[in-house]
C-alpha positions in Angstrom: 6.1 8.4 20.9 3.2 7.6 23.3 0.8 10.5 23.8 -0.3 9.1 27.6 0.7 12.1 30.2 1.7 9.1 32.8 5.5 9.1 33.0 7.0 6.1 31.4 8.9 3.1 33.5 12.6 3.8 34.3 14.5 1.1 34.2 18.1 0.6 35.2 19.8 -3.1 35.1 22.7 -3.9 37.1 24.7 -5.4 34.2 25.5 -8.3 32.9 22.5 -9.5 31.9 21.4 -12.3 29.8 21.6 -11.7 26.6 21.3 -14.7 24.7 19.2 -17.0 26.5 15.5 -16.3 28.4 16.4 -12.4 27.8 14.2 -11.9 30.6 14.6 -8.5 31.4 15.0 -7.4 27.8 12.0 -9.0 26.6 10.1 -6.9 29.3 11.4 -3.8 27.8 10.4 -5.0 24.5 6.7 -5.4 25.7 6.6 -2.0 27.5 7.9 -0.5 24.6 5.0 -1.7 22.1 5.9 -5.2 21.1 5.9 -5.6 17.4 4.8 -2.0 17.1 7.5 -0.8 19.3 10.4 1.2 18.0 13.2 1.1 20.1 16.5 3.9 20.1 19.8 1.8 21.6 22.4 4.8 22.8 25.1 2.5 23.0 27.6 6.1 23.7 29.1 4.5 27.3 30.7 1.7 25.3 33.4 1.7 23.2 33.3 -1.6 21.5 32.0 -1.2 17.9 29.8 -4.3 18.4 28.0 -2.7 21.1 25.1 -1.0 18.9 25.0 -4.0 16.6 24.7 -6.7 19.5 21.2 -4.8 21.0 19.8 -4.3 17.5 20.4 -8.4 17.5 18.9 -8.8 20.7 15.5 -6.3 20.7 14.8 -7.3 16.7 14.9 -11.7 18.3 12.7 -10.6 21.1 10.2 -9.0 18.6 10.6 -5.4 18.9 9.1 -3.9 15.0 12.1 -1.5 14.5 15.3 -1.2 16.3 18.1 1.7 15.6 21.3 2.3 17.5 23.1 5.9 17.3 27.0 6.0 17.0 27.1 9.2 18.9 30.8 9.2 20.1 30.7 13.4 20.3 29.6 16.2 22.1 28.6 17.3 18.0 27.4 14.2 17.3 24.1 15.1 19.6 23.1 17.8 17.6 22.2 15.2 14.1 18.6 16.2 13.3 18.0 12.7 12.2 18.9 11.0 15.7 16.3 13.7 17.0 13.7 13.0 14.7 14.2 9.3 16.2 14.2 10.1 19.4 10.7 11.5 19.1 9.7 8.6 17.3 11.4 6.0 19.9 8.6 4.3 22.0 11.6 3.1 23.9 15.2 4.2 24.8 18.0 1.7 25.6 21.3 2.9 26.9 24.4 0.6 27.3 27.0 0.1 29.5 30.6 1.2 29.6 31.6 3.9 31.3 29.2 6.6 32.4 31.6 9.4 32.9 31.8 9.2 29.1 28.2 9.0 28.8 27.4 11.9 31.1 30.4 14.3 29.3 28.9 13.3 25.9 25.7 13.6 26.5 24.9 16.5 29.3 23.4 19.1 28.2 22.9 18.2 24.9 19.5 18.0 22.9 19.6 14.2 23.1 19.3 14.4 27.0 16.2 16.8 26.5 15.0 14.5 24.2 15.0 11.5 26.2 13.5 13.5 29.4 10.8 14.7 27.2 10.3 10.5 26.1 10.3 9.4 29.6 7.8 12.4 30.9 5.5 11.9 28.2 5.0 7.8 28.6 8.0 6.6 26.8 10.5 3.7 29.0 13.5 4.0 29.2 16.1 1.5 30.1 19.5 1.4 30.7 22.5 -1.0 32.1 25.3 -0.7 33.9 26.9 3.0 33.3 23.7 3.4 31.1 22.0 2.7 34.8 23.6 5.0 37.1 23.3 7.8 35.0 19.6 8.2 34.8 19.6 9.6 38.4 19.9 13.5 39.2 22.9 12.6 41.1 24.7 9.8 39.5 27.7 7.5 41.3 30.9 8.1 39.3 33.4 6.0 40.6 34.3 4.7 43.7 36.4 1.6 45.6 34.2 -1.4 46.2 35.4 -3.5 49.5 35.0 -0.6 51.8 33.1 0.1 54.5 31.5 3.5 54.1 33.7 6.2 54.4 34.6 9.7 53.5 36.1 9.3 49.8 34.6 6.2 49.5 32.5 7.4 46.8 32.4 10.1 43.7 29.3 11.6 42.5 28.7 13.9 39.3 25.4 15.0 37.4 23.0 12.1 36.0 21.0 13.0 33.5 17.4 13.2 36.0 14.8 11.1 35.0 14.2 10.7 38.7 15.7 12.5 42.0 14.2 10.1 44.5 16.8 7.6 43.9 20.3 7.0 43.7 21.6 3.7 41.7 24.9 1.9 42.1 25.3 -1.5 39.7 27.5 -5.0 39.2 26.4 -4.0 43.0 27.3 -7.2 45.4 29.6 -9.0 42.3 31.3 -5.6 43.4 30.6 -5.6 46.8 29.2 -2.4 46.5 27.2 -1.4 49.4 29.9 0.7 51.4 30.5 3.5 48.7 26.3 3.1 48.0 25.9 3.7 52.0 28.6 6.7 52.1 26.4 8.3 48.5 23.1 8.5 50.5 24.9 10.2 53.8 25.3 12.9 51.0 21.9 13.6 51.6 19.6 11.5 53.5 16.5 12.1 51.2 18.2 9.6 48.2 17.1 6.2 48.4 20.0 4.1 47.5 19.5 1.6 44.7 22.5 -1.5 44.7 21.2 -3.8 41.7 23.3 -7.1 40.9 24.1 -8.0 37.9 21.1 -9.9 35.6 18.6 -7.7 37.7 16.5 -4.7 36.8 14.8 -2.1 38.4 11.5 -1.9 36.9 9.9 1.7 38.4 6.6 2.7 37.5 5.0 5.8 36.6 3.5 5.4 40.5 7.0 5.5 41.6 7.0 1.7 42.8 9.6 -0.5 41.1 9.6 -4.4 40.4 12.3 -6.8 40.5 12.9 -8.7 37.6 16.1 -10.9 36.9 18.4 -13.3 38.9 19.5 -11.2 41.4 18.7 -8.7 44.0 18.0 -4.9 44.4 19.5 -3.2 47.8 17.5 -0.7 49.0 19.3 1.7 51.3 16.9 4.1 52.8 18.4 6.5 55.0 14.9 8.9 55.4 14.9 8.1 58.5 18.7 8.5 59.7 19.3 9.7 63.7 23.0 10.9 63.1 25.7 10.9 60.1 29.0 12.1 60.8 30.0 12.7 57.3 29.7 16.3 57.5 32.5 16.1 60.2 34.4 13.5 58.8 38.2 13.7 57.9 39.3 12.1 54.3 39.1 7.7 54.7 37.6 8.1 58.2 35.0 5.5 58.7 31.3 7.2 59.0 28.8 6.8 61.9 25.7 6.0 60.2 22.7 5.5 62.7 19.1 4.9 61.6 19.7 3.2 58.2 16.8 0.7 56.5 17.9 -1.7 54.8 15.7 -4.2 52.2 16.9 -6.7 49.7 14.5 -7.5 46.9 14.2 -10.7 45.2 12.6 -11.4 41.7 9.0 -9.8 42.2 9.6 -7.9 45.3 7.9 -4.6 45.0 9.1 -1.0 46.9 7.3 1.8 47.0 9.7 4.6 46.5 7.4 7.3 47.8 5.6 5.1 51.0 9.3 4.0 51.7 7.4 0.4 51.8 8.9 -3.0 50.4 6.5 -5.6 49.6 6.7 -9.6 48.8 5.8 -11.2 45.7 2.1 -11.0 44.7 1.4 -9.8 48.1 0.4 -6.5 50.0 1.9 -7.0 53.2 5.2 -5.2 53.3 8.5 -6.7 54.9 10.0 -6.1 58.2 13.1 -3.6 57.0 16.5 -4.8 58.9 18.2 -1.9 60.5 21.9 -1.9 58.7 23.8 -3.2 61.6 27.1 -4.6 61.9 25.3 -8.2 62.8 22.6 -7.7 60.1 25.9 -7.1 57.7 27.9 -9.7 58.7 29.8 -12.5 56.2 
């Protein structure tokens, strides 16, 4: 594990990333995480395709990566294996795949594999994850929800994520899904979350200074409703359309840079941040 007392790069992916061509984002992960000295843990839990675990070994040991190990924790008791812990400590980085992350958060919560990868991630370790394995490394994590709304009450489920960060909250597959109405109802929850939409082939790359990079072929939405003037959601009815006033919106191409503390977006290899759009109706139109 790394010894520095920086917090390592969380990374979520948006899905459906390459995985047999330029491996863009993937080969990233592989350099963060040490290169041909790196030792990478796949969780491939969210998934239940045996060929899951198998397919990232294939993928992490062609990009380079000196060790690669994938646990086949498929229960609650499975967590508890003293030797996936012992690898755990060892990882010097953490993959987690897709599937379905209500699996992966009532698997995993609470177990000694969740402390393990918190203490990884706090003491310099990255950790990556796609898809389900994205959404759940938020404090609040997006369970399930209709795509093709506009935000509304119901739109949206939330449960427990397993916190490597509360600043954010991350929705994936996001425009392929056309996900932005049930990301726009999660951060009326609570105004502080900054809401992350990331398409598919598209990672989040946040740094231990808490600004992320865009890496991959699509975009990253960033819904930022710090600085919202009204919400109606505490007074809405069930599927009643929500009065959202206030909203930022950003979209982030490849290299694009957001400071998630600053609440700044920034272009490619430059300092000079963006004009945000405010989420309108015309700024939102087809």
């Amino acid at each position: 594990m790394s010894k520095t007392h920086e917090r390592g790069f969380i990374i979520p992916i948006g899905g459906g990333e390459d995985r047999i061509k330029e491996m863009q984002i993937h080969r990233k992960f592989v350099e963060l995480s040490g290169g041909i000295d790196a030792f990478i843990v796949v969780i491939p839990t969210a998934s239940m395709l045996e060929e899951t675990g198998p397919d990232y070994h294939r993928i992490f040991s062609e990009l380079g990566a000196g060790k690669v190990e994938y646990l086949p924790i498929n229960h609650r008791a499975d967590c508890d294996n003293p030797e996936f812990s012992k690898m755990l400590d060892d990882a010097t980085g953490i993959f987690m795949t897709g599937g379905n992350q209500l699996r992966l958060s009532a698997i995993l919560g609470g177990t000694l594999v969740v402390q393990k990868i918190r203490r990884a991630n706090a003491a310099g370790v990255p950790v990556a994850g796609t898809s389900a394995g994205a959404s759940i490394m938020s404090e609040h994590m997006v369970a399930g929800g209709q795509g093709n709304e506009s935000p509304a009450e119901g739109t949206v489920s939330l449960a427990p994520g397993i916190g490597l960060t509360n600043a954010v909250i991350i929705d994936q597959h996001f425009t392929q899904r056309n996900r932005l109405g049930r990301l726009l109802t999660a951060t009326s929850f609570n105004p502080f979350l900054i809401g992350l939409g990331i398409d598919e082939d598209t990672a989040a790359f946040i740094g231990p200074d808490n600004v992320l990079e865009v890496v991959g072929s699509g975009t990253v939405t960033v819904v930022d409703a710090n600085h919202l003037t009204h919400s109606s959601m505490w007074a809405a009815n069930p599927g009643e359309a929500l009065s959202l006033l206030g909203l930022r919106l950003d979209v982030l191409g490849e290299g694009c840079r957001y400071d998630l503390t600053a609440h700044i977006a920034y272009a490619p290899d430059k300092h000079m941040a963006f004009c945000s759009l405010p989420a309108t109706d015309e700024n939102m139109s087809d």
